[in-house]
N, CA and C of each residue as an Amber inpcrd file, in Angstrom:
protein
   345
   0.8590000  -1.1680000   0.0000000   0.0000000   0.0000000   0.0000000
   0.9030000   1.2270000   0.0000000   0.6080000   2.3570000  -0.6460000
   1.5100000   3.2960000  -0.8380000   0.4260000   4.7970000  -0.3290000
   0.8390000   5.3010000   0.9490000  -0.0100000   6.3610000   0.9220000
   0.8890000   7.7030000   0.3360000   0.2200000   8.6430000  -0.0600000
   0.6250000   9.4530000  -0.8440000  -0.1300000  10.7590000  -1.1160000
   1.0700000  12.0330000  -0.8050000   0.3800000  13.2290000  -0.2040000
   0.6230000  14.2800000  -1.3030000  -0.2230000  14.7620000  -2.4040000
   0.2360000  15.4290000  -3.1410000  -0.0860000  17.0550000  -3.3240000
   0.3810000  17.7530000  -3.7000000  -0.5270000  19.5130000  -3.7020000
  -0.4890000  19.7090000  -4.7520000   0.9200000  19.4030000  -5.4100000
   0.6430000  19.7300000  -7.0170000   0.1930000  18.7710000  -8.3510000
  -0.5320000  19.1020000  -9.5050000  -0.7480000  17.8970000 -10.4560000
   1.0140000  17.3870000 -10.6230000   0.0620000  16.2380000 -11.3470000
   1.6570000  15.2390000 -12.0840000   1.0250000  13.9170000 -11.9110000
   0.3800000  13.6500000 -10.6250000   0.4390000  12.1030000 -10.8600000
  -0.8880000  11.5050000 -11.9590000  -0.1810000  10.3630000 -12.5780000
  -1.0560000   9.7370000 -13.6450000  -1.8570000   8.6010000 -13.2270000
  -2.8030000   8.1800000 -13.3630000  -2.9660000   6.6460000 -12.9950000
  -3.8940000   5.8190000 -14.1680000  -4.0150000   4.7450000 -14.5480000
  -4.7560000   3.7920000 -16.0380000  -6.0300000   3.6140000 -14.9630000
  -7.1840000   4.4220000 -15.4230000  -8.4310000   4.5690000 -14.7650000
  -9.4190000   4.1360000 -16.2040000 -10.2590000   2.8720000 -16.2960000
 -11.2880000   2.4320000 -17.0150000  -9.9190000   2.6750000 -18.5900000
  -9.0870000   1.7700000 -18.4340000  -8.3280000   1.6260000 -19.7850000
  -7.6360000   3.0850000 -20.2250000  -7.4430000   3.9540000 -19.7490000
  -7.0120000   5.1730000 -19.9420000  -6.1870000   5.5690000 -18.8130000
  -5.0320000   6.2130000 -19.4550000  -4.2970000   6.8740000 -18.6830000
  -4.4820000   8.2510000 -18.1460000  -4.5040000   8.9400000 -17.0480000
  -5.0980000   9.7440000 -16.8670000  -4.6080000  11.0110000 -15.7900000
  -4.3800000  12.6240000 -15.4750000  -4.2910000  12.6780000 -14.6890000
  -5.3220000  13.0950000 -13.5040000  -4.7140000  12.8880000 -12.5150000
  -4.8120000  12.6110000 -10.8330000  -4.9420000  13.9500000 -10.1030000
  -5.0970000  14.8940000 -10.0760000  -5.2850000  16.6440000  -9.8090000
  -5.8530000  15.9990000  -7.7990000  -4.6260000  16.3540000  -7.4770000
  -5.3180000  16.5310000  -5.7000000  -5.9100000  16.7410000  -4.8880000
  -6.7900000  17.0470000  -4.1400000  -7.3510000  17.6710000  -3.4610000
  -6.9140000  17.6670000  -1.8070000  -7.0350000  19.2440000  -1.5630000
  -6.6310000  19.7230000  -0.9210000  -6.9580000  19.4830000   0.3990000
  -5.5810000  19.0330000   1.1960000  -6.1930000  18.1170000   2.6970000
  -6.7250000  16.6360000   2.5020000  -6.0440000  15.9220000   1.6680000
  -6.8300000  14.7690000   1.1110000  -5.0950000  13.8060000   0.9450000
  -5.3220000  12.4470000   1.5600000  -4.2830000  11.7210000   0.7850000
  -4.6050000  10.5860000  -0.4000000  -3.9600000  10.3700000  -1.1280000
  -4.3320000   9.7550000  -2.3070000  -3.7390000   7.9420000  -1.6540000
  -4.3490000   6.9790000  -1.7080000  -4.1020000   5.9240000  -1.3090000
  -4.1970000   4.4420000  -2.7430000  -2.9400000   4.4080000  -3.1800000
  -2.7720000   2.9570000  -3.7960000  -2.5880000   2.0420000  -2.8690000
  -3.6050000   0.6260000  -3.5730000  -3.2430000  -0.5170000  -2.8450000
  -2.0350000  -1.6460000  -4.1740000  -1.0620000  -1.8590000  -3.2050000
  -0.5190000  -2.8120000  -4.0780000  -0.8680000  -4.0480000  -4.6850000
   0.2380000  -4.5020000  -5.1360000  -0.1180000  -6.0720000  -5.9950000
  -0.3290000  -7.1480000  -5.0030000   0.3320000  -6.7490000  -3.8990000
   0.3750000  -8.3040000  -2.7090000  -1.4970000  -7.7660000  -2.5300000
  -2.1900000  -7.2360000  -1.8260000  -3.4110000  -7.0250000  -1.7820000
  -4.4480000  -7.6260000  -2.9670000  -3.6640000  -7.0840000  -4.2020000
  -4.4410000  -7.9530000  -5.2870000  -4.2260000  -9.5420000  -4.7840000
  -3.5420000 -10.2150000  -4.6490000  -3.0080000 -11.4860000  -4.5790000
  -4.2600000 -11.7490000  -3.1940000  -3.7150000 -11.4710000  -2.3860000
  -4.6590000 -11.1540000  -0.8860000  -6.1540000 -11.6160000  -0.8000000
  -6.5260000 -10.3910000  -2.0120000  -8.1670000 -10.6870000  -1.8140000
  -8.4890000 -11.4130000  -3.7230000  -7.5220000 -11.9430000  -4.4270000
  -7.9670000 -12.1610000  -5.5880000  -9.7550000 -13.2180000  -5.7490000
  -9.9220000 -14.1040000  -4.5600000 -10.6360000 -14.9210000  -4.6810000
 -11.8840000 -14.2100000  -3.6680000 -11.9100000 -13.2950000  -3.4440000
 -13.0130000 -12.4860000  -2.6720000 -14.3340000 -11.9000000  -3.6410000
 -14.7590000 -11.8450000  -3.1510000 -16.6940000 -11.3930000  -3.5410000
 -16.1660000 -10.0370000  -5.1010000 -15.2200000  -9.1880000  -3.7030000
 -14.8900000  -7.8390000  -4.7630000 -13.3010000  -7.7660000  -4.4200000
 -12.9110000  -7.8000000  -5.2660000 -11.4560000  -8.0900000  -5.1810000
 -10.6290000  -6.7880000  -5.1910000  -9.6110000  -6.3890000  -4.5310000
  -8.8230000  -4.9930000  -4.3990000  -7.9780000  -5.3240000  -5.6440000
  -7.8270000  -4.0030000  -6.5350000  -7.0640000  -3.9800000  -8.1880000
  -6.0580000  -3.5630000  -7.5060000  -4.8990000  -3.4800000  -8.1480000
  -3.7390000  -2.6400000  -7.9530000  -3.5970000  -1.7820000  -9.4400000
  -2.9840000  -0.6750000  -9.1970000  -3.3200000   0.1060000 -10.1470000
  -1.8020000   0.9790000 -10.6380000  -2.1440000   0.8470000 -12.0560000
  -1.0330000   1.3580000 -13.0840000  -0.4900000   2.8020000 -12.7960000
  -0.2350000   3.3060000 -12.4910000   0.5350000   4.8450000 -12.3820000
   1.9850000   5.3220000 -12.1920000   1.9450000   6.4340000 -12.2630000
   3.3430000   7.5070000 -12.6120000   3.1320000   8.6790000 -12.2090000
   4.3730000   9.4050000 -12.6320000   4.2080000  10.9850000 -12.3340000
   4.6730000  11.5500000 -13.2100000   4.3270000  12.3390000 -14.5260000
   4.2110000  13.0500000 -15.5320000   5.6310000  14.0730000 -15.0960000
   6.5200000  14.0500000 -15.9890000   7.2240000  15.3040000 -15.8910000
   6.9610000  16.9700000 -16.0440000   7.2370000  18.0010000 -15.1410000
   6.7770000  19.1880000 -15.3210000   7.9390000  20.1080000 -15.4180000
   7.8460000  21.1490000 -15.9430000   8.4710000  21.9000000 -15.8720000
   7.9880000  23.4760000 -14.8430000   8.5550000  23.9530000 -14.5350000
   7.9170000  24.8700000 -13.5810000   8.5690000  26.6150000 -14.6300000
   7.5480000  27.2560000 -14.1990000   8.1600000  28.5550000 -14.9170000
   9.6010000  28.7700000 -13.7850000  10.1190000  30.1810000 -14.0680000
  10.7510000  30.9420000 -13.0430000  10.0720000  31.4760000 -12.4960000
  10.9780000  31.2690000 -10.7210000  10.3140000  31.7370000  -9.4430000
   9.6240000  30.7130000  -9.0770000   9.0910000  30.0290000  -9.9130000
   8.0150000  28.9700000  -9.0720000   8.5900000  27.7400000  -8.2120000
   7.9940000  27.0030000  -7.1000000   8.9160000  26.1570000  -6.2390000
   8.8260000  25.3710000  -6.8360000   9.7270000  23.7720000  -6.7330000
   9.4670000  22.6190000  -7.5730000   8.6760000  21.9060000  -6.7590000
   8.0400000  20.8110000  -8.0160000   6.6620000  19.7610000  -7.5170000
   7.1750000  19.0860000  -6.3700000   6.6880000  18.7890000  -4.9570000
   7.3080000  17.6540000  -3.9640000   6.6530000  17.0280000  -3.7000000
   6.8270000  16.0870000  -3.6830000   5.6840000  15.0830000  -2.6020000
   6.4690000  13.8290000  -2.2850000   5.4810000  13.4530000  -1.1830000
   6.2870000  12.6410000  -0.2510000   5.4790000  11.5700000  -0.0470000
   6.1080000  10.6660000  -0.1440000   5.5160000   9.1180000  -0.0110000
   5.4980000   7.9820000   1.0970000   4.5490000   7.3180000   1.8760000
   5.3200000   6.3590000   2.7710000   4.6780000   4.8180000   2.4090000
   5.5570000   4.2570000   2.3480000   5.1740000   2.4590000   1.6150000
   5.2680000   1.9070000   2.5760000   3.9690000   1.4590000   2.8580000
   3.6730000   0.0980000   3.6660000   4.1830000  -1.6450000   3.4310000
   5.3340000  -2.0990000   3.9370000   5.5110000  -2.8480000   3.0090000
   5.8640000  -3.9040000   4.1500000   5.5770000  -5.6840000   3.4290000
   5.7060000  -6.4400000   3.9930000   7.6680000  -7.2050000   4.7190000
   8.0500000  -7.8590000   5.3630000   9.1860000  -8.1460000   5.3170000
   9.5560000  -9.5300000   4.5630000  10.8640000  -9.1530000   4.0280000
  11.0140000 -10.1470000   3.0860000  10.9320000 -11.4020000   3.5130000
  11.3340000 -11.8480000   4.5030000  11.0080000 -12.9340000   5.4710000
   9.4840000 -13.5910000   5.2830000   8.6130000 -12.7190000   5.0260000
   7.4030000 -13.1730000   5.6220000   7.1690000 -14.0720000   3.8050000
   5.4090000 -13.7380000   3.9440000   4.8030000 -15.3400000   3.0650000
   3.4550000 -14.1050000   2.4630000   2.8740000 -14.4560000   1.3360000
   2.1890000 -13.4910000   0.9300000   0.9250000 -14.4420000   0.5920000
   0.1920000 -14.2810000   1.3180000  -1.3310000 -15.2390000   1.1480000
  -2.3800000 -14.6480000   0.4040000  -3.3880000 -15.9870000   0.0740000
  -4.7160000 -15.7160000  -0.5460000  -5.6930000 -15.9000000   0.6090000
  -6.9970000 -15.2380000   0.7240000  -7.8750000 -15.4190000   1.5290000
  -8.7590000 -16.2530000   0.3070000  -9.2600000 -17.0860000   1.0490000
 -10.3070000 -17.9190000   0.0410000 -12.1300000 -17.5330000   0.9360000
 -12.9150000 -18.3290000  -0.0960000 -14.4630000 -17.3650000   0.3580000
 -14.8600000 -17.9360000   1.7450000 -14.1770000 -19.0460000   2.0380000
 -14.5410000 -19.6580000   3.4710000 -13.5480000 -18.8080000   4.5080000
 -12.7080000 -17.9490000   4.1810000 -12.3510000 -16.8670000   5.1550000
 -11.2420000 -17.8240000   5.5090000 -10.1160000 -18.5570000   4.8270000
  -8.9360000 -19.1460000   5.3080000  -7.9090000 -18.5670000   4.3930000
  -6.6320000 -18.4880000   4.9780000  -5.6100000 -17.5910000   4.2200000
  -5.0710000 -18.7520000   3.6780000  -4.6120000 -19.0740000   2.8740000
  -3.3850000 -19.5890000   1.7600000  -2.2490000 -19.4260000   1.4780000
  -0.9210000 -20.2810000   2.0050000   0.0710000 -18.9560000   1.5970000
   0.2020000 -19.4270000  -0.0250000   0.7010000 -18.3810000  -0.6440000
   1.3070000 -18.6610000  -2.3270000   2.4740000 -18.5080000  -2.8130000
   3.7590000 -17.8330000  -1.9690000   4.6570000 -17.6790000  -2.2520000
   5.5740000 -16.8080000  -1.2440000   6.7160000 -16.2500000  -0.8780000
   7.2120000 -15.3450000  -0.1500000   7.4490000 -14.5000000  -0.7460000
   7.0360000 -13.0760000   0.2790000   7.7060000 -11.9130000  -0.4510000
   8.8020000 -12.1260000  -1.0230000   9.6880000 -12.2170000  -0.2610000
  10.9290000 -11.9520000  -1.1560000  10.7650000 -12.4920000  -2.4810000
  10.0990000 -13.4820000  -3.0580000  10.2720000 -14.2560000  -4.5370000
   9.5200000 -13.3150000  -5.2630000   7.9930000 -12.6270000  -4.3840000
   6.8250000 -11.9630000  -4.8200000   7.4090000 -10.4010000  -4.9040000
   8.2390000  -9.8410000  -4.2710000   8.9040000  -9.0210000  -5.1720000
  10.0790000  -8.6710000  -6.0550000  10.5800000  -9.9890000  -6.2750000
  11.3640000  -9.8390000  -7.7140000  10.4680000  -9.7070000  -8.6070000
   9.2620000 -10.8160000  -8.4320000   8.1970000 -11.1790000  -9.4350000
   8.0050000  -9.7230000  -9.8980000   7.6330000  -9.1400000  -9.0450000
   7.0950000  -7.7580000  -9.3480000   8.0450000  -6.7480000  -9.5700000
   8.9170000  -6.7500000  -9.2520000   9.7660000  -5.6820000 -10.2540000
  10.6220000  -5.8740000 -11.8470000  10.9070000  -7.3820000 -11.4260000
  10.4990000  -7.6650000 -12.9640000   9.0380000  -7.2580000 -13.9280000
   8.1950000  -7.6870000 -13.6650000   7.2650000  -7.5760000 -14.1080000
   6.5230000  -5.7180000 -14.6130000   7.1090000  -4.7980000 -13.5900000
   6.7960000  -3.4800000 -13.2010000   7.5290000  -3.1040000 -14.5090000
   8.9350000  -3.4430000 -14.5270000  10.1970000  -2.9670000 -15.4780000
  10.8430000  -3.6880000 -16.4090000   9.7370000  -4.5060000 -17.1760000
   9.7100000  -5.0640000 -18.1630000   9.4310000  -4.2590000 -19.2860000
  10.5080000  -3.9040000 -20.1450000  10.3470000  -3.1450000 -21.0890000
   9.3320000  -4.0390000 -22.1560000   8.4180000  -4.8400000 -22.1060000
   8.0730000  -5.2350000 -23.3490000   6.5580000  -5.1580000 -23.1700000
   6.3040000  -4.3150000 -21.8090000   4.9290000  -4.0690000 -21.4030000
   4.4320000  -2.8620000 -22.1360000   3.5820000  -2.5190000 -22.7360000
   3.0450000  -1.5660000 -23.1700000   1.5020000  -1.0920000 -22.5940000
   1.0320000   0.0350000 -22.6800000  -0.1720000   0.5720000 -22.3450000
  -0.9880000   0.6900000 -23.2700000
């Protein structure tokens, strides 16, 4: 899970097949759930997506401050085991983090992925 505090535009996210931007609102944090969550609840009623995004490059005039924002990632330890909940409410494990995030940064930074 990645919470995430933004003031200025930039961030993008693939909303209904489209890429799109993300404009903030003010006093508001913007909350992605990751891929282990997809994995998590894949076999549930309504299943949590994990979702495609970025942050658009800007340029700022002169005088103006640059874009900041600050991020904090909730993240599992590599040690641990990354489960499925099934509909009878029992967890599953499927793999360990640590394997489940190579998986995924391979997968993230695979140049042969397209949008």
């Amino acid at each position: 899970m990645t919470v995430l505090r933004s003031v200025d535009p930039g961030l993008l996210a693939l909303i209904e097949g489209r890429l799109g931007s993300i404009n903030p609102e003010p006093g508001y944090f913007i909350v992605n759930f990751g891929s282990s969550l997809e994995v998590l609840t894949a076999d549930l009623p309504t299943p949590v997506r994990a979702n495609i995004h970025g942050v658009v490059g800007t340029e700022r005039a002169a005088g103006q401050p640059d874009r900041i924002s600050y991020v904090t990632f909730l993240d599992s330890n590599l040690d641990g085991t990354i489960y499925r909940i099934t509909n009878d409410g029992t967890a599953q494990p499927v793999q360990s983090v640590a394997d489940f995030a190579v998986q995924e940064v391979n997968r993230t930074y695979n140049d042969d992925i397209t949008l």
